[in-house]
Every structure is written in C-alpha cells, then in structure tokens.
C-alpha distance (Angstrom), angle and dihedral (degrees) to the residues before:
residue distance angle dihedral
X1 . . .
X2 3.72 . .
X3 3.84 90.2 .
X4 3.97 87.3 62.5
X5 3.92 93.3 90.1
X6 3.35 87.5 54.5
X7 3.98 100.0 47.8
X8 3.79 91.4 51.0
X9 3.85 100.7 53.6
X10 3.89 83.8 42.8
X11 3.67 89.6 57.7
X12 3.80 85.1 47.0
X13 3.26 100.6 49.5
X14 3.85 84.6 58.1
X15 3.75 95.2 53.3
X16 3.53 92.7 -110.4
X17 4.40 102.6 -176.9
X18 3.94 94.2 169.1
X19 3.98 110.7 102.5
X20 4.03 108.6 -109.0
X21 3.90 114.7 -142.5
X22 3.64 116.4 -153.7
X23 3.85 113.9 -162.0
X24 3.50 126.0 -153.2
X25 3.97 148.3 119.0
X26 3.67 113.9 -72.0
X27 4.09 91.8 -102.6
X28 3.76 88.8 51.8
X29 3.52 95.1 52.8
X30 4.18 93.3 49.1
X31 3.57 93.0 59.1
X32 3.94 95.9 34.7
X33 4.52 79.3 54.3
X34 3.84 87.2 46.1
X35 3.73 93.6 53.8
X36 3.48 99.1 40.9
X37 4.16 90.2 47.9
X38 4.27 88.7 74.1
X39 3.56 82.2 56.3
X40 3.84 86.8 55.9
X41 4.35 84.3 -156.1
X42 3.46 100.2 159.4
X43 3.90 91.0 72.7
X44 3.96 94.4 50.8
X45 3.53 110.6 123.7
X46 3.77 111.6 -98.1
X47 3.71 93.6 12.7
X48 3.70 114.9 -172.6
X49 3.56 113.2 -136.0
X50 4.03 124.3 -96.5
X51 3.60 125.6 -154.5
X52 3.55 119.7 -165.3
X53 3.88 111.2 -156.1
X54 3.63 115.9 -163.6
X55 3.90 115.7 -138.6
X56 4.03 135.5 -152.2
X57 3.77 111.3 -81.8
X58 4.62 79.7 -177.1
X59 3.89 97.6 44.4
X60 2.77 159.3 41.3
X61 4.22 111.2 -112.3
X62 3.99 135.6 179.3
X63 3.96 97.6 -124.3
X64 4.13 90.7 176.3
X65 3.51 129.8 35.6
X66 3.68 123.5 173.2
X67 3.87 142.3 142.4
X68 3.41 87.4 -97.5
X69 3.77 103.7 38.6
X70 3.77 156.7 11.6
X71 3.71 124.6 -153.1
X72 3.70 120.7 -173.9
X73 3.89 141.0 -170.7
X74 3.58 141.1 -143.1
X75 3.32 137.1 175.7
X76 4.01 112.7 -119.4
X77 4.09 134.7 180.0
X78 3.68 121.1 -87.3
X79 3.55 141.3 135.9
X80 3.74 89.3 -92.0
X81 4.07 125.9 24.2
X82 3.65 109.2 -74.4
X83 3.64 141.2 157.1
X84 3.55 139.9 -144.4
X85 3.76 130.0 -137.0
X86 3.43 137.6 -135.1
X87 4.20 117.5 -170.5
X88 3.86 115.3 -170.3
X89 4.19 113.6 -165.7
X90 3.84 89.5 -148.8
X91 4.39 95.7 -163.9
X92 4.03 92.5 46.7
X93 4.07 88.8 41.7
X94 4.14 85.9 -138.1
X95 4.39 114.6 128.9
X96 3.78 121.0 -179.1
X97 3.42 129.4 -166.7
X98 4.23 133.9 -141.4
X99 3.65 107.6 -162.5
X100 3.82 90.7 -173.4
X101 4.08 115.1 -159.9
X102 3.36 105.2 -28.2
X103 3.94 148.7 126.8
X104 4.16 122.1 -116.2
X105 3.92 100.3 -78.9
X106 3.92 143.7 142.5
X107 3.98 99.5 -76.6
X108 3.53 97.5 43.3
X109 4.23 84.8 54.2
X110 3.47 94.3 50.1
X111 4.54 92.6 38.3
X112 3.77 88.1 58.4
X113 4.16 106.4 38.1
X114 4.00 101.5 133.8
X115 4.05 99.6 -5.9
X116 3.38 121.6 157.3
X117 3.50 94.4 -148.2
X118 3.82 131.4 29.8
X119 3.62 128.9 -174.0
X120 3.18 109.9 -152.2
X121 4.05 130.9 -167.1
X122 3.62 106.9 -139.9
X123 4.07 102.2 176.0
X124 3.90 92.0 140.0
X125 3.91 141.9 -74.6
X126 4.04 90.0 -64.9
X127 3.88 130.0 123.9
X128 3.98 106.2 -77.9
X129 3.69 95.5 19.6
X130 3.82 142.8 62.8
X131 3.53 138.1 -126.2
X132 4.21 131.1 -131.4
X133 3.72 90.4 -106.4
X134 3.95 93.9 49.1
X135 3.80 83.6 39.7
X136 3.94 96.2 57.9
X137 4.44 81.7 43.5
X138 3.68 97.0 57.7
X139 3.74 86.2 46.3
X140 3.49 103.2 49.3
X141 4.06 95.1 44.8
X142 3.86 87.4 46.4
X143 4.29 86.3 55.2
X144 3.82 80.6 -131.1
X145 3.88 112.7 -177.1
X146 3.90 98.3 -144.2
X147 4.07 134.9 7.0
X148 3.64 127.1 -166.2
X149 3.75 121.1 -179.0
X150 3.88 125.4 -131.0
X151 3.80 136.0 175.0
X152 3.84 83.4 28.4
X153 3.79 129.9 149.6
X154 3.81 109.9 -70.5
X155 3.56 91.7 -167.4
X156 3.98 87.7 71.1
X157 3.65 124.0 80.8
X158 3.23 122.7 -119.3
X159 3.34 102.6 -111.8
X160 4.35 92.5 43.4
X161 4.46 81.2 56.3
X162 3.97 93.9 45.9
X163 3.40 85.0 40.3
X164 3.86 105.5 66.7
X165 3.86 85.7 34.2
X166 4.15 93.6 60.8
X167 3.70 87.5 56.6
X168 3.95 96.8 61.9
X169 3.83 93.1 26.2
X170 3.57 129.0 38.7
X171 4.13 100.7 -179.4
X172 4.00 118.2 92.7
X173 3.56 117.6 -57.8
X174 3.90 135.3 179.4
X175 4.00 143.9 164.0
X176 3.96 117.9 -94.8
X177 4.20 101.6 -118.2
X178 3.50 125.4 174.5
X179 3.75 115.7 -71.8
X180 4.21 96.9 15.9
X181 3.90 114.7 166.4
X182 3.30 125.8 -161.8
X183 4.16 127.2 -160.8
C-alpha cells in the first residue's frame, strides 16, 4: 500500500483521464484514504478520478468481469483483514490464484478449486500464515495444477521447503524468486 501515493501521481503525471477503481475491504480502503490524504491528490490539477470499491470481508465476490477475464475475492485469515484473489484468463482457459498472507481457511479453499497456478505464502505454521506442509494440503485438496511458495522461510533450504511440500502435494512446485514467469 505505501507505494499507492506514488502510483497515482505516476498515473498523473501521464495524463491519465480514465477513472481508476481501487478494490478492497472497507478497512483497507480507510487506511489506503488516510495515506493518500498527506498527499492531498484529489486537488492536483487535472486529477483523474478514483473510485474506491469496497469488497466482501464474508464472501467470496466477482469484482471484474470481462470477455477477457474474471477476477474474484475472498476473504482469508491473517493478522489483519485481507483477501485473496483469484484471476481467471477466460480465452486461454488458465486461472491463478494469490492467497496473500494468510492461514489455511474457507476462502482460500474455495479461491484456488481447479487453478493452475497457486501462490502460496509459506512463512511457517504461525497464526496469519501457513506452513510448506499446509501449503502442499491446500493444494492437493484444491486439485491445483502447480504451487509455488512465496513469503516463505529464507532460513530453509530449498530442498528442506520443497521437501515438506512433496509430501502433501505431489504436482509441480517451485520458490517465487525475483523475475519468475509463468506461461
């Protein structure tokens, strides 16, 4: 969030007239409005507006829907509210799934049913967060095609985190680096 100051006068700067929406759950947006207000943006000259869409913090909603794609919300457990995301490419027939910081839980079940990607935080098997093992679970009951772990424990080798992964999920799995592409 703190980079959103700088996104907006970016967009600005390049003349940007087309409303933005920003989605989010309503605490989200109060602190994203808070930190934007130092920036006093709304009296910039040639402003483009901003919509601020509030999202389910119960269930799971469809916040875009286009011929092209679908992206979809759920609430999911972390130490503050947050939300996982789920974005289907509907003409290549490919959906991945962000499960953000959280711990295994309802949303995050029904976000990553039959993806072919999930991105999975791994931090470790503590309150907000989720460990390799749990990981590989969530995967494996969600028939997910691939799994690659981010925001996982660097102090683990890579072999120790794929590890405990293989033995709840035997699809392909891999650690989130710096500049990872995915087909």
């Amino acid at each position: 969030m703190g980079a959103l100051p700088l996104l907006l006068m970016d967009m600005w700067l390049n003349k940007r007239q087309t409303t933005l929406k920003i989605y989010g759950l309503a605490y989200t947006l109060e602190k994203a409005k808070t930190l934007l207000a130092i920036y006093n943006w709304e009296s910039w000259q040639g402003m483009f507006p901003v919509d601020f869409l509030t999202v389910s913090a119960e269930t799971k909603q469809e916040i875009i829907h286009a011929k092209e794609l679908s992206i979809s919300v759920a609430p999911v457990k972390h130490l503050v509210p947050t939300v996982g995301v789920r974005i289907s490419f509907v003409e290549i027939h490919k959906t991945f799934v962000y499960s953000c910081d959280t711990e295994p839980c309802k949303g995050l079940d029904q976000l990553a049913t039959g993806a072919d990607l999930l991105i999975q935080e791994a931090a470790g098997p503590a309150k907000g967060h989720t460990s390799p093992e749990e990981a590989g679970d969530i995967a494996n009951k969600a028939g997910v095609k691939e799994l690659v772990l981010i925001h996982y424990d660097a102090g683990r080798t890579e072999a120790d985190l794929l590890s405990r992964v293989s033995s709840k999920f035997t699809g392909k799995v891999s650690l989130a680096k710096d500049l990872l592409f995915f087909e």
